[in-house]
C-alpha positions in Angstrom: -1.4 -15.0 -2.9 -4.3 -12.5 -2.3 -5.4 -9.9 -5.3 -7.8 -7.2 -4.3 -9.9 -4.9 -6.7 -9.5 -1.1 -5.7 -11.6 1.4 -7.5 -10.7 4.9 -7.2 -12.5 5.9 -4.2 -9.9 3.8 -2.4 -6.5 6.0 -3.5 -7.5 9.4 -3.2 -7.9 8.7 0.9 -4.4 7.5 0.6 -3.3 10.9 -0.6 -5.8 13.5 0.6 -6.0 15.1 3.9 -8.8 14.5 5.9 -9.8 11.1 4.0 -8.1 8.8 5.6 -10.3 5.7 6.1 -8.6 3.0 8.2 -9.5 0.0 6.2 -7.6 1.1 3.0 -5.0 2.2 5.4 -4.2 -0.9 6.3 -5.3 -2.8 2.3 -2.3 -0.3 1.3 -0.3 -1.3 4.2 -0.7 -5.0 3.5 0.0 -4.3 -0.3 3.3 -2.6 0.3 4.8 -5.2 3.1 3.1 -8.6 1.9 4.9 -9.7 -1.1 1.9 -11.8 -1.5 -0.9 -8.9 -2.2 -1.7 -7.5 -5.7 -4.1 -4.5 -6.0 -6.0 -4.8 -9.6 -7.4 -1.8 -10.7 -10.1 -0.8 -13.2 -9.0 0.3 -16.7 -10.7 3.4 -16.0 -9.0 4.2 -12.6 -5.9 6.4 -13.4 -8.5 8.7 -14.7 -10.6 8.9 -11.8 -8.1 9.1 -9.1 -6.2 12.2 -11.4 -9.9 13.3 -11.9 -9.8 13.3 -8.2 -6.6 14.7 -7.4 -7.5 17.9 -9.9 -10.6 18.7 -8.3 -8.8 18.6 -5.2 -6.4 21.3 -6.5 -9.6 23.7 -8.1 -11.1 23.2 -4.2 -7.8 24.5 -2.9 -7.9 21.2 -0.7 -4.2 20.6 -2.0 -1.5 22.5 -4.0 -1.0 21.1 -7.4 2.2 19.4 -6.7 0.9 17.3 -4.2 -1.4 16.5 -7.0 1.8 15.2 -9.1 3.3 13.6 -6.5 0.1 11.3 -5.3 0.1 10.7 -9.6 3.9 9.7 -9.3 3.9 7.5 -6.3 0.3 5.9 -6.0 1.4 3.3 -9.0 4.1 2.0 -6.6 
């Protein structure tokens, strides 16, 4: 059993172009295929990572229902 704790500069390069950072890649990877892995976030995070995600949106970097999608599937 392995817990990590992810602050929100970890999800938005899981979601965002260009921020793709290969060691989260593969902490997300290992999260999603090894039964074994939690990911503990900060009370805080969810508003930091849709913090994130909006000014994404205002910087034209994504369209706004990217935005809600990344909100919609990051918590699985």
């Amino acid at each position: 059993m392995e817990s990590v704790v992810v602050d929100a500069s970890v999800a938005p390069s899981w979601v965002l172009p260009g921020e793709d950072d290969q060691r989260v890649i593969e902490l997300r990877n290992r999260a999603v295929h090894q039964p074994g892995t939690t990911l503990l976030v900060p009370p805080i995070f969810w508003c930091e990572v849709a913090n994130a995600l909006w000014v994404a949106v205002h910087r034209w970097r994504i369209p706004s229902d990217v935005a809600e999608e990344a909100l919609g599937v990051l918590p699985r």
